[in-house]
N, C-alpha and C positions, 0 to 999 in steps of 0.2 A: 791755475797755479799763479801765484805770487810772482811779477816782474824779478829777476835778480840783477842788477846792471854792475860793468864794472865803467871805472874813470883809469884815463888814460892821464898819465904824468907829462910836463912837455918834453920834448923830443921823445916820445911814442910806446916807451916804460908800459903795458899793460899791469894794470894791479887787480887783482880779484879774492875773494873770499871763496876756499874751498873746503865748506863746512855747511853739513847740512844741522840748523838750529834746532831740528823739529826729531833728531834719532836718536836720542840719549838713551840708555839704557843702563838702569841700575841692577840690575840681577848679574847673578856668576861671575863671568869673567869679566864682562864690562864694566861692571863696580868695582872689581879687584885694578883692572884699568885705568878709569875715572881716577880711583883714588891715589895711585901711583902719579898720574898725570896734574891732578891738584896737589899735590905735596913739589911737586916739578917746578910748575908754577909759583908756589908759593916761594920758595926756594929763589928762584927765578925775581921776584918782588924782592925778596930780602936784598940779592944782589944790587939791584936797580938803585933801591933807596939808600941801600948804604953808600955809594957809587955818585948818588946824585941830589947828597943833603945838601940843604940850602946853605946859603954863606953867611957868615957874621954879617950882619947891617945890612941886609936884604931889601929893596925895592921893589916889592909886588904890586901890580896894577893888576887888581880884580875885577873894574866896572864900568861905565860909560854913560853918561847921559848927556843929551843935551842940554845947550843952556839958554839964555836969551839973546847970546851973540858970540855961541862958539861950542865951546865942550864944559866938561866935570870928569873929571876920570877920582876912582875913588880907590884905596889900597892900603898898603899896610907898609912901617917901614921899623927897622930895627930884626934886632933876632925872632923868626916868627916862631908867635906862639910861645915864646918866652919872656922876651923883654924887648916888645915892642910897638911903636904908634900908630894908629890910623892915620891917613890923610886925605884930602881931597886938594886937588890940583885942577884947577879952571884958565882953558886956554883958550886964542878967540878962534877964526874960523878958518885963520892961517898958521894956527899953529904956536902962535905968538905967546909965552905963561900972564897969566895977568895975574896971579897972586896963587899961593899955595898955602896951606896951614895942617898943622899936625896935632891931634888929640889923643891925651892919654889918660885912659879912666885907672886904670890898675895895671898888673905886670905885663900884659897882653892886651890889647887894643887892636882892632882890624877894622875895617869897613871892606865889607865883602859886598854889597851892591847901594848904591845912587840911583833917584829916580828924580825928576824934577817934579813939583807940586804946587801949588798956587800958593805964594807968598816967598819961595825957596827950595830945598833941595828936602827928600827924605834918606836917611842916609843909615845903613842895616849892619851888624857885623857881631861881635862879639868882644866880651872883656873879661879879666878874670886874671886869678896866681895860679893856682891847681887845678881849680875846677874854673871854667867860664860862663859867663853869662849870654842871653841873647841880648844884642844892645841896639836899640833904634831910638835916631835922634832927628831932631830935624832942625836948616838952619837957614841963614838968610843967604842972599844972594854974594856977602862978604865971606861967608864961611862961620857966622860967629853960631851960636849952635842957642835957639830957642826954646826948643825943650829938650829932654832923653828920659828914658824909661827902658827897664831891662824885664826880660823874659827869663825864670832858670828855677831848678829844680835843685835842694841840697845833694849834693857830692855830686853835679851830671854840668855834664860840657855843651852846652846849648849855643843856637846861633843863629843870625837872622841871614837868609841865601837871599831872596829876592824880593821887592817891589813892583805892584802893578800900579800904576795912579789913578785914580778914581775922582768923580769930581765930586770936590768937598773933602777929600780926605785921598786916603791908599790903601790895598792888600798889603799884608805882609807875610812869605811864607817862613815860617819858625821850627825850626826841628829841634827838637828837646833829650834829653836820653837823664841815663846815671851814671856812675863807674863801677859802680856794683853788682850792674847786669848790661845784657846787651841791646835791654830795648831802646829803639830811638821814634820817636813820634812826631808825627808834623802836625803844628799849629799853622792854617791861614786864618787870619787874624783883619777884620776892617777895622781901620783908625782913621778918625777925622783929625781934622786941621792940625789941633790944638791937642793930638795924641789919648786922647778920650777913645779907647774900646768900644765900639760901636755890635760888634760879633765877633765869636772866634766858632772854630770847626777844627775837632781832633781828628786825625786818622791815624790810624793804630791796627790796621789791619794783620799785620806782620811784624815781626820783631823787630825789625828796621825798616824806616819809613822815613825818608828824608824828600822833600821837594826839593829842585835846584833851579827851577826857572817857572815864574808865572807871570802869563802876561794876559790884559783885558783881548776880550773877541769882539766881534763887529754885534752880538746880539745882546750885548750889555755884561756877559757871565765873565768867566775864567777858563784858560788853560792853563796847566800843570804838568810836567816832567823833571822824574828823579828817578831813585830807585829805590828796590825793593828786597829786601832778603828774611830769609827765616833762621832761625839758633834753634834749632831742636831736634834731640840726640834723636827721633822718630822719622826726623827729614833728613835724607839719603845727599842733599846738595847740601853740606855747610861750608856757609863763604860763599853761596854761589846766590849771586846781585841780578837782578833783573829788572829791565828798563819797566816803570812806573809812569803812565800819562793818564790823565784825567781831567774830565770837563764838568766845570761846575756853572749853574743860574749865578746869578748877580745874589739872592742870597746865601748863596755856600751850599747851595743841593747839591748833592752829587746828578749828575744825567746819565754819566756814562762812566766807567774805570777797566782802564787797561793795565794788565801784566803781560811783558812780552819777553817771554823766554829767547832768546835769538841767540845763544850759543852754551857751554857747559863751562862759562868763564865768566870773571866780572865786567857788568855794564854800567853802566853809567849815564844819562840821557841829561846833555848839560844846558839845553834851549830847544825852542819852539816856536813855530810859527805862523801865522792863519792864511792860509790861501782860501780863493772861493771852491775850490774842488775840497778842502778838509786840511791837514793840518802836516807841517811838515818837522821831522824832528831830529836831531843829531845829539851824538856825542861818541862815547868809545867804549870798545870791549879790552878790557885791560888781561893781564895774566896769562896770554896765550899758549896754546900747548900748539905741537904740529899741524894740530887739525885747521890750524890759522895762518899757517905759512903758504905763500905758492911759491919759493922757490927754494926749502928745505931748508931757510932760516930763521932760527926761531924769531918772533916778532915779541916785544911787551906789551903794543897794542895795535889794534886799527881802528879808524873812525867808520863810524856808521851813519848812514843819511836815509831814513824811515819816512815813506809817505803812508796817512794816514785818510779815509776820508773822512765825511762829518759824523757818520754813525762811530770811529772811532776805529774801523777796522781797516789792518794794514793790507794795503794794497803794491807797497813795490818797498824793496828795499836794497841798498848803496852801500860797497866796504869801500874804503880805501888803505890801502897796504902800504904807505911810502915809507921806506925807511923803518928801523927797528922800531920806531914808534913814532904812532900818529895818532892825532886825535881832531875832533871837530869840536867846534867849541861853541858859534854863532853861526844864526841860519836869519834870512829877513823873510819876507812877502814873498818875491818873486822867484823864492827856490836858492837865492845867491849865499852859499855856505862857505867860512873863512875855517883855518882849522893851524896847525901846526903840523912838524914831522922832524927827526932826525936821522940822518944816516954817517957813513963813515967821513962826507964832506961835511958835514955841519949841522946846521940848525935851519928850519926855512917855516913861512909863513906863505897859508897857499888859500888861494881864492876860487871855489866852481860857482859854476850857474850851470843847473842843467847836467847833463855831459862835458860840457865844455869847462877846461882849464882856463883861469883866463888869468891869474897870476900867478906865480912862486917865487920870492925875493928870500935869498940868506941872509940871516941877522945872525946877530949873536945873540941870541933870546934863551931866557933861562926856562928849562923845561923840565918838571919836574911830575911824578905822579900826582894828579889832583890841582895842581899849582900852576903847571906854567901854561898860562891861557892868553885866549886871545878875542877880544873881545871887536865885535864891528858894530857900527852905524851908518844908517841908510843917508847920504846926503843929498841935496839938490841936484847935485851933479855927479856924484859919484859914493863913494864908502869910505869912514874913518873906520884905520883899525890901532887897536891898542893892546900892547902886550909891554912884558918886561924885558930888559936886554941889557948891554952892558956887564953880560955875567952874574946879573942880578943886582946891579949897580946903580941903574936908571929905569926910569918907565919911555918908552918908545910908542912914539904916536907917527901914524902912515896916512897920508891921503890921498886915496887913486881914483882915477874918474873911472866911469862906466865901463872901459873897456879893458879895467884890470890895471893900465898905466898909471906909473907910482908918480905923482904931480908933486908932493913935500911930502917930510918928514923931518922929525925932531925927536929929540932926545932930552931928558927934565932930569934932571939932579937936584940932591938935596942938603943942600951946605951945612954946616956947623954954628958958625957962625952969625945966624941971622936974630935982630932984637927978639924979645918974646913978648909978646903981648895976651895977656889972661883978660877973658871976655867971661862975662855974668853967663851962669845958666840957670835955667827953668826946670825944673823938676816935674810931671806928671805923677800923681799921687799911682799908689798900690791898686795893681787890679789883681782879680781873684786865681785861682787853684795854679799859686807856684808862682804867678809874676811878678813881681818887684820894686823896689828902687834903691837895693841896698845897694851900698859901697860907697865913695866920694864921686862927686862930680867931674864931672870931662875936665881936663886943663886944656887949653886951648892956648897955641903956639902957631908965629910964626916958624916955619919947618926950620928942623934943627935933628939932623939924623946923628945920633950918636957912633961911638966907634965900636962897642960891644963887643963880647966876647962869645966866641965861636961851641969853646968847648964845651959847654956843659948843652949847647942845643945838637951839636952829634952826637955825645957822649947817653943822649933821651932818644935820638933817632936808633943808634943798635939795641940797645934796653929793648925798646918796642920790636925789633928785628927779632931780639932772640928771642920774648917771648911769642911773636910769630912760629916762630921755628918751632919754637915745645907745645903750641899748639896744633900744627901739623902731623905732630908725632902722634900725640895723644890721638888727632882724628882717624889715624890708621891704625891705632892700637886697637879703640874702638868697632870700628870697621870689623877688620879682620877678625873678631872675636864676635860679631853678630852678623 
């Protein structure tokens, strides 16, 4: 039998998972059950999001990388996913901004992950009015941006999650969809230097197929984790996500793929990690029904910490229950996982190794379903972590030595007022089945966050609730009639 551990919160909080992932049962009453408890849930999300839409002129920090004498943190600023910029923000190794800059291709502009690469940064995200594109660009060490090239599919919302650096070039994992059906597909994708398509690899196994973190292993290949779901009126779980990890050679074989069922809720697997014993994984089981509480309140979610070893099979697995919601976000080498939580005091950023707590500092950090993250890096002497705070005001950068102790921190804002400066860009011609370069070019700006207007980005966030909700319906109309 599988390890189950639980982690203790500081001053002595036990937190546990009391749910068996492995007893699900879709016949008679436990379907009639299931499906009452999924519609709960969902119900439950509705609440959440309406409760905890994002603000007008929002500052999301989504990424982290190093750089040649500090950081890159990479994000998105203005109303998200309506009308608003990418940016990247380079500070040095104390924290200090050394210059910031804002890019806006179309209505919607994000940079959802930074990797550093030889000559500059590779920088992934998405752009778009209605429908979005996948958008990877890449740029120099000043931020000016050398080439870009988009990924996308007519009428489908595509986006670039993650970078791995490769020498000579990088992976990129792309997950692609339509609006006209549910499928969504993961392109990993090699690009050299100069953005030239080297290979790509679909996976389409499942109706939804999203990577959310790939990083190189110690034997030249790939590791992989995201998740996974099915849309079809014959499959008994709809809506129900399940964590996706996989290892691929250096050319895009597959070796090994995992589906891991771990609760009758949605998961989510948001990073990964290579130990020499296999592979360690986190992220969270969102939408919780009671089978996820220990102390008879409801939760929205918990983080999960999943060890793996190299054949790929789980060997021990970690909840963490802090607060109404909690999630893991970043895991390094040595097992050391940072993550988020809320409860009735606030907001916190919390740091394991092992069993052991070794941080939890309250911020005012914006936390939102899928959104509010928190991303670490491994330093010389200790971990930078980066999340959003200020109410969603500012991006928040922490640096603690080895034993969890918080040494700095700073807080980055993003003025109004600053010159603009438009830098030349580079275009990378059309590559094949669906990828692109339509629309204008990146503008490129010193940061300049506008004041935007709130309502029409909540007035899209209920839309989307209440067609939730009439889909709910419909799945237990369905249900209970087959």
């Amino acid at each position: 039998m599988r390890p189950r551990g639980t982690l203790a919160l500081q001053g002595g909080e036990e937190v546990r998972a009391n749910f068996d992932p492995y007893s699900v049962a879709w016949t008679g009453e436990a379907k009639l059950h299931s499906i009452i408890s999924l519609v709960i849930s969902l119900l439950a999300g509705i609440a959440l999001i309406a409760s905890l839409s994002v603000p007008a002129s929002a500052v999301i920090a989504f990424s982290v990388a190093p750089s040649e004498d500090g950081f890159i943190i990479a994000g998105s600023v203005g109303e998200y996913l309506v009308n608003s910029k990418a940016f990247l923000l380079k500070i040095d190794s104390e924290g200090r901004e050394i210059w910031n800059r804002t890019y806006a291709r179309d209505c919607a502009s994000a940079f959802w992950t930074v990797s550093r690469v030889y000559g500059g940064y590779a920088v992934g995200g998405l752009s778009g009015c209605d429908e979005t594109d996948a958008w990877i660009a890449k740029v120099d060490e000043e931020g000016r941006i050398l080439w870009e090239k988009v990924y996308g599919k007519k009428e489908g919302n595509d986006s670039v999650l993650a970078f791995a650096p490769d020498y000579g070039g990088f992976f990129a994992a792309i997950t692609t969809s339509c609006d006209r059906c549910f499928q969504k597909d993961t392109l990993i994708v090699r690009l050299d230097n100069d953005g030239n398509e080297v290979w790509r690899r679909v996976f389409n196994s499942m109706s939804y197929n999203s990577i959310k973190m790939i990083k190189r292993t110690g034997d030249g290949g790939l590791v992989a984790v995201g998740t996974v779901s099915r849309f079809d009126n014959s499959y008994p779980e709809v809506l129900k996500c399940d964590v996706w990890i996989m290892k691929l050679n250096a050319a895009g074989g597959v070796v090994w793929n995992r589906f891991l069922n771990l609760s009758p809720n949605l998961e989510w697997a948001w990073d990964v990690a290579e130990s020499p014993e296999g592979y360690t994984v986190v992220g969270a089981v969102w939408g919780c029904k009671e089978s996820c509480t220990t102390d008879g309140q409801r939760k929205s979610s918990i983080a999960f910490i999943l060890k793996l070893n190299r054949n790929g099979d789980l060997v021990a697995e970690n909840y963490v229950e802090w607060g109404h919601a909690c999630s893991a976000w970043s895991v390094l080498g040595d097992g050391t996982v940072a993550g988020l939580f809320a409860n009735e005091t606030g907001k916190y950023v919390w740091i394991v190794r092992g069993n052991e707590t070794i941080s939890v500092l309250q911020k005012d950090l914006l936390i939102l379903p899928n959104i509010g993250i928190v991303r670490m890096l491994e330093t010389r002497d200790g971990y930078l972590l980066v999340s959003t705070a200020c109410d969603g005001k500012c991006v928040w950068a922490g640096k603690f030595d080895l034993a969890g102790k918080l040494v700095w921190e700073r807080t980055y804002g993003f003025p109004e007022d600053r010159e603009r400066e438009d830098f030349e860009v580079r275009e990378v011609g059309s590559a094949e089945d669906g990828s692109n370069t339509a629309g204008s070019p990146a503008e490129v700006a010193d940061s300049a966050l506008g004041a935007g207007n709130n309502s029409f980005g909540n007035s899209k966030i209920l839309f989307y609730a209440l067609l939730l909700l009439i889909f709910a319906i419909l799945i237990v109309v369905f249900s209970l009639r087959h």
